[in-house]
Phi, psi and omega in degrees: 000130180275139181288150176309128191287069153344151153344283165343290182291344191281336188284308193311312180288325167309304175275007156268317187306303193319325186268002163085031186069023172231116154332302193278335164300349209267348197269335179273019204285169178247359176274076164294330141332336179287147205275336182263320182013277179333319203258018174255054143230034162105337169230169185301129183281334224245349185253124164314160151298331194281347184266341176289359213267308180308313191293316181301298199294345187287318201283319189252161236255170184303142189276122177302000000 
């Protein structure tokens, strides 16, 4: 079974092919013009740390 493709993740993988399947190419890319540029590494430029940080804790659940 494949983990759910997300938005993100769909981006991430769209630039290691483009980089010709190397992962480690993606952080060097020169197309900065490209419309995903931001998101290829996997994360939202537009969400802070602190609000993903603030979101685990509210989701996850108290330890018995």
């Amino acid at each position: 079974m494949r983990p759910k493709l997300t938005p993100i993740r769909a981006i991430r993988a769209n630039c290691v092919y483009c980089m010709g399947g190397q992962a480690r190419e993606v952080a060097g890319c020169p197309s900065k013009d490209c419309a995903l540029f931001r998101f290829r590494m996997g994360r939202n430029p537009n969400i802070s740390p602190d609000r993903i940080r603030n979101f685990t804790q509210k989701t996850r659940s108290p330890v018995a």
